[in-house]
C-alpha positions in Angstrom: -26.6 -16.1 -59.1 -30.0 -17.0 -57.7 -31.2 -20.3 -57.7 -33.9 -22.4 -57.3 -35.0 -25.9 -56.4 -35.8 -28.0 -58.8 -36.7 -32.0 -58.8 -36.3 -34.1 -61.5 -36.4 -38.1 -62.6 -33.2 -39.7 -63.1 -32.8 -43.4 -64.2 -31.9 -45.3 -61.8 -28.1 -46.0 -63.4 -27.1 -42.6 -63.7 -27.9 -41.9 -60.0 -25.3 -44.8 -58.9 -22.6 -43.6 -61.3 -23.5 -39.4 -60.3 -23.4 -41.0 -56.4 -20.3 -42.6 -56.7 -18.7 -39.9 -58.9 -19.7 -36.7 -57.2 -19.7 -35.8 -53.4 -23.0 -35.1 -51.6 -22.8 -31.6 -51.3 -21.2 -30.9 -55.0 -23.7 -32.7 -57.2 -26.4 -29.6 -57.6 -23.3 -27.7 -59.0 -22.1 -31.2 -61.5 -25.5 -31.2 -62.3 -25.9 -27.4 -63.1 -22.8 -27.7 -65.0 -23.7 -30.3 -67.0 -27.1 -28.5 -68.0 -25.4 -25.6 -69.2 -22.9 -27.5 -71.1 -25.2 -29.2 -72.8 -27.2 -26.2 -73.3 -24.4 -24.2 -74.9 -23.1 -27.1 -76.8 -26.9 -27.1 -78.5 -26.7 -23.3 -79.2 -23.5 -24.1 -81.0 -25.0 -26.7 -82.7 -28.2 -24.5 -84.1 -25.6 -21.6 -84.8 -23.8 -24.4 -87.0 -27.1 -25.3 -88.8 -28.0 -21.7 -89.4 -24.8 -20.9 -90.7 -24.6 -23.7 -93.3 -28.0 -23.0 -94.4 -27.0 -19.6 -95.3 -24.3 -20.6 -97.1 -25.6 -23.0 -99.5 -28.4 -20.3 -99.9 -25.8 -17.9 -100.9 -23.9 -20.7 -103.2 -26.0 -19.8 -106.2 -25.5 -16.1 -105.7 -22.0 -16.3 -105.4 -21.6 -18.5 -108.6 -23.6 -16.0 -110.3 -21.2 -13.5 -109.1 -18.0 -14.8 -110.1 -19.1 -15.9 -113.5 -20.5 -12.4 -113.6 -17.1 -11.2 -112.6 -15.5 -13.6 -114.8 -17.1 -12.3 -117.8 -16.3 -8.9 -117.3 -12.7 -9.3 -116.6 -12.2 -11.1 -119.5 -13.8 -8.9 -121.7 -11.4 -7.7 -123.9 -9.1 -10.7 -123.4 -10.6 -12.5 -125.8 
């Protein structure tokens, strides 16, 4: 994979505890792996959203059906 440089700002906290956490020569990859785990972690989260707003878009629908359904497998029944 290609990569790139890249400089950020950090507070000043998170540096000690990366610093004291994370070898010299292994934080670019913590880092990167932290960025994409947080990145997929807020696709899942969207995905989530998108998925429960089209369920209680199809609620209505699906009541409809059933009573629908309901009605016409009684029929006769009663």
């Amino acid at each position: 994979m290609k990569t790139v440089r890249f400089n950020f700002t950090i507070a000043e906290d998170l540096l000690v505890m990366l610093k004291a956490s994370v070898g010299d020569r292994k934080r670019s990859n913590f880092i990167s792996a932290a960025v994409r785990e947080k990145l997929l972690q807020l696709e899942q989260e969207k995905l989530n959203q998108t998925l429960i707003m089209g369920y209680r878009a199809r609620r209505n629908e699906d009541a409809k059906l059933s009573k629908d359904w309901e009605d016409s497998t009684l029929e006769g029944w009663l």
